[in-house]
C-alpha positions in Angstrom: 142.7 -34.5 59.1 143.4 -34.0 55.2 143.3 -30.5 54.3 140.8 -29.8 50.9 143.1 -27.8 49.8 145.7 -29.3 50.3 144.7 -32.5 48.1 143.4 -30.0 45.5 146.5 -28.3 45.1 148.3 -31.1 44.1 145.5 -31.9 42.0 146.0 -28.9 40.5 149.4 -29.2 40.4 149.6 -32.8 38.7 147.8 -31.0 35.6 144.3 -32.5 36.8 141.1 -30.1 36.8 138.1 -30.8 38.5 135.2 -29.1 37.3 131.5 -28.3 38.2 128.8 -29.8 35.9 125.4 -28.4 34.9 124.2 -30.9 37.5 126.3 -29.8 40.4 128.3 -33.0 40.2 132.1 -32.7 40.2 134.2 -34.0 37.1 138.3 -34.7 37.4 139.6 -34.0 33.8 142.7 -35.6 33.3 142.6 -38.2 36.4 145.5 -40.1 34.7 148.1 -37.3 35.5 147.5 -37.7 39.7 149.2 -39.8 41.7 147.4 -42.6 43.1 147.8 -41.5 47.0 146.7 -38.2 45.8 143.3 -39.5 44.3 142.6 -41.7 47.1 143.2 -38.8 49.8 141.2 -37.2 46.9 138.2 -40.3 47.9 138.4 -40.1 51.6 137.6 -36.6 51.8 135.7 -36.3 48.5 132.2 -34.8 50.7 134.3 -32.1 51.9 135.7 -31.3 48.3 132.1 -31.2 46.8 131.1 -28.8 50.0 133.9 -26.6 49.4 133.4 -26.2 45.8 129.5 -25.4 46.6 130.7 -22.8 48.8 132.1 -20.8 46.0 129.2 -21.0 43.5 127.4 -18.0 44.4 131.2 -16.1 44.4 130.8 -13.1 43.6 133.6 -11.4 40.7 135.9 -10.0 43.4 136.1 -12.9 45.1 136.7 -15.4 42.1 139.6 -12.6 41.2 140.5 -12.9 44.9 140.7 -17.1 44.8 143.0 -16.7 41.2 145.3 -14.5 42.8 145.9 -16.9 45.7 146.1 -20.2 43.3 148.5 -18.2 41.4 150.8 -17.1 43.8 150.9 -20.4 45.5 151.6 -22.1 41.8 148.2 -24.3 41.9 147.2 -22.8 39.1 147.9 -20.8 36.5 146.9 -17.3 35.2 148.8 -15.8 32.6 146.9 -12.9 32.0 146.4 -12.5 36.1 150.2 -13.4 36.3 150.5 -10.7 33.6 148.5 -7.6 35.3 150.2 -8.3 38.9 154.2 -8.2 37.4 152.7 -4.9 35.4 151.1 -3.0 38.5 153.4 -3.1 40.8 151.2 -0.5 43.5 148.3 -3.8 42.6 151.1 -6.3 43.5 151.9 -4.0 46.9 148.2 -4.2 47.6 148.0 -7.9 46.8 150.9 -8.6 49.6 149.3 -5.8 51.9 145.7 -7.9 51.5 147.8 -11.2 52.6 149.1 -9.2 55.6 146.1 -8.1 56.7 144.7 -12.0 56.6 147.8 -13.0 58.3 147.2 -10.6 61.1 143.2 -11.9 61.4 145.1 -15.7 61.6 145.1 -16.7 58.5 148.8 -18.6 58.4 148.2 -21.6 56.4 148.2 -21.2 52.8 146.0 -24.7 52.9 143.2 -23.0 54.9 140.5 -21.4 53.0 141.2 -17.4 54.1 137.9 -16.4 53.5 137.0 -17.3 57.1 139.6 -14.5 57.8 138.6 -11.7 55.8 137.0 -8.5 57.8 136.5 -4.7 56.9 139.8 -3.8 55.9 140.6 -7.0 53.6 137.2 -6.3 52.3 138.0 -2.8 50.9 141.5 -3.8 49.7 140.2 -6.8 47.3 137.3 -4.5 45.7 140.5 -1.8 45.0 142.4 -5.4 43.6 139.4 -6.4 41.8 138.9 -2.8 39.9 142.6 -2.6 39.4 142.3 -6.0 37.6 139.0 -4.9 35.7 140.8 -1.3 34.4 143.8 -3.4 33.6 141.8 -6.0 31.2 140.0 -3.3 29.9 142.7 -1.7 28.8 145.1 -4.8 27.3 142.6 -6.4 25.4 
């Protein structure tokens, strides 16, 4: 089975975007810069990409700072300002590594898996301490 992350990261990672239209419909921006084996694995699965997508649309703000952290630190995509606040706050960075234990410890051990499925109580409380650390951070470097 092709992995939806999987194909989005190197989607990501081409220089591509895909992004969400008024409509709901999905839009790849620069389709030009992915490999050809990557857009058709892209096709095949391309259901499962528009049900994943969905699945964040209601996201609430510490879970889209939760998914930018993980895009970041796998190098799918890029946050300079994210990238910025996490080499600043290093006791942030030590929770950020201690949130990815926890995950690992609940299962999660495939960076190509969604790890929401593995988040529980104690993951819970350590993003919404992540997320506010972020929040004080921008409010303070603007």
């Amino acid at each position: 089975m092709i992995q939806i992350l999987k194909v989005l990261s190197e989607i990501w990672k081409s220089g591509a975007g895909i992004i969400v239209l008024p409509d709901g419909s999905l839009k790849l921006e620069n389709y030009q810069l992915v490999p050809n084996e990557i857009l058709k694995a892209a096709e095949q699965i391309f259901p499962e990409i528009e049900k994943w997508f969905k699945s964040w649309e209601c996201a609430s703000g510490i879970d889209q700072t939760m998914q930018k952290m993980v895009y970041q630190s796998c190098g799918w995509q890029s946050n300079p300002k994210l990238n910025e606040w996490i080499c600043s706050e290093i006791e942030a960075l030590m929770l950020f590594i201690e949130w990815q234990e926890t995950l690992a410890k609940n299962g999660w051990n495939d960076i190509y898996e969604d790890y929401r499925q593995y988040e529980n109580d104690a993951s819970n409380v350590m993003k919404k301490k992540l997320h506010e650390s972020a929040v004080l951070y921008a409010n303070q470097n603007r």
